[in-house]
C-alpha positions as CSV (number, residue, x, y, z in Angstrom):
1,X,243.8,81.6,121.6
2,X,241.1,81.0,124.1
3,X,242.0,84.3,125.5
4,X,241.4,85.8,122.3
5,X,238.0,84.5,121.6
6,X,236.7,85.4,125.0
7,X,237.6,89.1,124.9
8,X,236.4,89.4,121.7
9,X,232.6,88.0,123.0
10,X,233.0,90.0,125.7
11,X,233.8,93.2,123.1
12,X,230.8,92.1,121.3
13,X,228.4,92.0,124.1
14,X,229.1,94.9,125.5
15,X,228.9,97.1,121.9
16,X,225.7,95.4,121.4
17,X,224.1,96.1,124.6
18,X,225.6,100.1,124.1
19,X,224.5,100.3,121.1
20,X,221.0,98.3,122.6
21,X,220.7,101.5,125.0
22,X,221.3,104.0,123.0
23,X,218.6,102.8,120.4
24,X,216.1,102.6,123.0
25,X,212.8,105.1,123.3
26,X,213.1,107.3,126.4
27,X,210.4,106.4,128.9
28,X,209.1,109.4,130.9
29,X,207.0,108.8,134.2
30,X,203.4,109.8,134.9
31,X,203.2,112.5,137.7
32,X,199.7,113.3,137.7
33,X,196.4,111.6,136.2
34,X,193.5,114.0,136.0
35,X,190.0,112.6,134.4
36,X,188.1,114.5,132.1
37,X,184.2,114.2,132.2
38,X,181.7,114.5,130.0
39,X,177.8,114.7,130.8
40,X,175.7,112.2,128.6
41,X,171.8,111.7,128.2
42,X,170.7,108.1,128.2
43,X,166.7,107.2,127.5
44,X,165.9,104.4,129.7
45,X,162.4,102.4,129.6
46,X,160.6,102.5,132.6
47,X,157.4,100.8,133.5
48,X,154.8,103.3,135.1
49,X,151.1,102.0,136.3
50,X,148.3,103.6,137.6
51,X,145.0,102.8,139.6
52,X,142.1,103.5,137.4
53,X,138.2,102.7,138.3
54,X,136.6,101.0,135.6
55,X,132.8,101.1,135.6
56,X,131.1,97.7,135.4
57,X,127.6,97.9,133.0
58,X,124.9,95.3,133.9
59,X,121.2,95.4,132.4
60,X,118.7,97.9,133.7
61,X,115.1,97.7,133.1
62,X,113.2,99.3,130.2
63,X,111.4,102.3,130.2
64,X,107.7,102.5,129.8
65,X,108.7,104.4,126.7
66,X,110.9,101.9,125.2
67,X,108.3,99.2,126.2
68,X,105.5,101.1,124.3
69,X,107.8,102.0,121.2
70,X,108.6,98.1,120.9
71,X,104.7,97.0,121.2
72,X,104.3,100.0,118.3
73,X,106.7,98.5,115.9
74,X,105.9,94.8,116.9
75,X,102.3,95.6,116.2
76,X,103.6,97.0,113.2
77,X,105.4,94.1,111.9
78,X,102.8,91.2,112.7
79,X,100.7,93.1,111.0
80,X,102.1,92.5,107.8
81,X,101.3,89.1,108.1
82,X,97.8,86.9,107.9
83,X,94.4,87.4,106.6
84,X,90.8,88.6,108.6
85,X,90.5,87.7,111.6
86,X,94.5,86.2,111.3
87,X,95.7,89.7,110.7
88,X,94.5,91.2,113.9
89,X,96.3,87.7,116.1
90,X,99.4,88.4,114.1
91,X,99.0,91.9,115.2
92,X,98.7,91.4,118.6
93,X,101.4,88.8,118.9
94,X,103.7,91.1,116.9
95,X,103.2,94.0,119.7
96,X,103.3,91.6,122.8
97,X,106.9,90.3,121.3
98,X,108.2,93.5,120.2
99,X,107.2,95.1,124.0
100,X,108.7,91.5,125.5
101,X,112.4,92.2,123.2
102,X,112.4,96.1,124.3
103,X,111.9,94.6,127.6
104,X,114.7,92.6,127.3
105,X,116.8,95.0,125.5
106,X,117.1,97.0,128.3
107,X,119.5,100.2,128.5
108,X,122.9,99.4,129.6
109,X,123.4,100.9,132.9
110,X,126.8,101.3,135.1
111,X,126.1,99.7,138.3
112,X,129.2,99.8,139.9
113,X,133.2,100.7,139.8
114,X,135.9,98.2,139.8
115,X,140.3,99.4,140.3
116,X,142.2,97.9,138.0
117,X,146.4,98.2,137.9
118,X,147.2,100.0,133.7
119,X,150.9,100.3,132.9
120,X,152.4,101.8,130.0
121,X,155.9,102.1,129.3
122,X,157.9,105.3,129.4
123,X,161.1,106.9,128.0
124,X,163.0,108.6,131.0
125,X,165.7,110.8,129.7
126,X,168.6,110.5,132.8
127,X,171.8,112.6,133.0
128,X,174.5,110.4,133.5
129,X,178.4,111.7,134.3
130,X,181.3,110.0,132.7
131,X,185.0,109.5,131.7
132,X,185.8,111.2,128.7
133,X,189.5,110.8,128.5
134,X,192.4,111.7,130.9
135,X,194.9,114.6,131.1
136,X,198.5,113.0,132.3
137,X,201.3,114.8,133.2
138,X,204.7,113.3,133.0
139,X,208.2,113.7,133.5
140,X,211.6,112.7,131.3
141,X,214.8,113.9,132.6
142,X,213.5,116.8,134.8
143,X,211.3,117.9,131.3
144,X,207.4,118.1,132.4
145,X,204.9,117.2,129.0
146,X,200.9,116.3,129.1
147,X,198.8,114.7,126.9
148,X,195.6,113.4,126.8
149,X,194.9,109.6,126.4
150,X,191.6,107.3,126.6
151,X,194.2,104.8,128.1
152,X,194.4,104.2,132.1
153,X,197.6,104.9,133.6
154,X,198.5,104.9,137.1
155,X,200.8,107.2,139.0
156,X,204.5,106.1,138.7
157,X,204.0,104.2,135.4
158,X,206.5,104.5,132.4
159,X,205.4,105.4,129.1
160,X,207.2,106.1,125.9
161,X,207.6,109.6,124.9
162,X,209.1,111.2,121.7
163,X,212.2,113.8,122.6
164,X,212.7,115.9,119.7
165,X,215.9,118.1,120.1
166,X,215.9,121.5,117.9
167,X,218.8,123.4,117.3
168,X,218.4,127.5,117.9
């Protein structure tokens, strides 16, 4: 009996791992890997800066002009104030303060340079080379196939391919 039972285990192992093989998907093997580019444009930021002279302003003197045309209008101005003899002070007050502002006032004059560092940021357009996908070649029972894959393979790896057998 024990005889029995073990060659019928043995039976059933050996159907199932027949029938295990014959069920399987074929595996072909890569032969050849052959990367497939594809040029891209990337904008990158880049920092550019330049040496500029900046002019420094500082107070220059008043012409006699603008000294004169500041008494006038002073003048002017005082006297619209006081009475008499009061009029004529406020006069004279009103064109020694209007010559002292125009004085004062000055015409803004550049009297010197100074380099300063100015950056700006920049769009830089570069060219950049890169994998697209890869073309493999490969090999199942002396048939040769390709295909193209974004996967990495190396040479000698097995892959599953689909056989399709058609009658003629």
């Amino acid at each position: 009996m024990k005889k029995i039972l073990l060659a019928s285990a043995v039976t059933a192992l050996t159907v199932n791992s027949a029938f295990a093989e014959s069920n399987r998907q074929p595996k072909g093997i890569i032969t050849e890997i052959d990367p497939q580019y594809e040029i891209v444009y990337i904008d990158t930021p880049v920092r550019e800066c330049v040496e500029v002279q900046v002019p420094i302003y500082g107070q220059g003197q008043a012409t006699t002009g603008d000294t004169i045309v500041g008494a006038i209008i002073g003048g002017a101005i005082g006297n619209q104030f006081g009475n008499g003899s009061g009029k004529d002070a406020m006069t004279v007050l009103g064109a020694i303060a209007g010559a002292d502002v125009a004085n004062k006032n000055g015409r803004k004059q550049i009297i010197g340079y100074t380099t300063e560092q100015q950056c700006s940021v920049v769009t830089q357009t570069v060219q950049q080379q890169q994998i697209r996908n890869y073309l493999i070649t490969y090999e199942w029972n002396g048939i040769y196939g390709q295909s193209y894959t974004t996967n990495e393979y190396y040479i000698g790896q097995k892959i599953p391919v689909n056989v399709t057998i058609i009658a003629k």
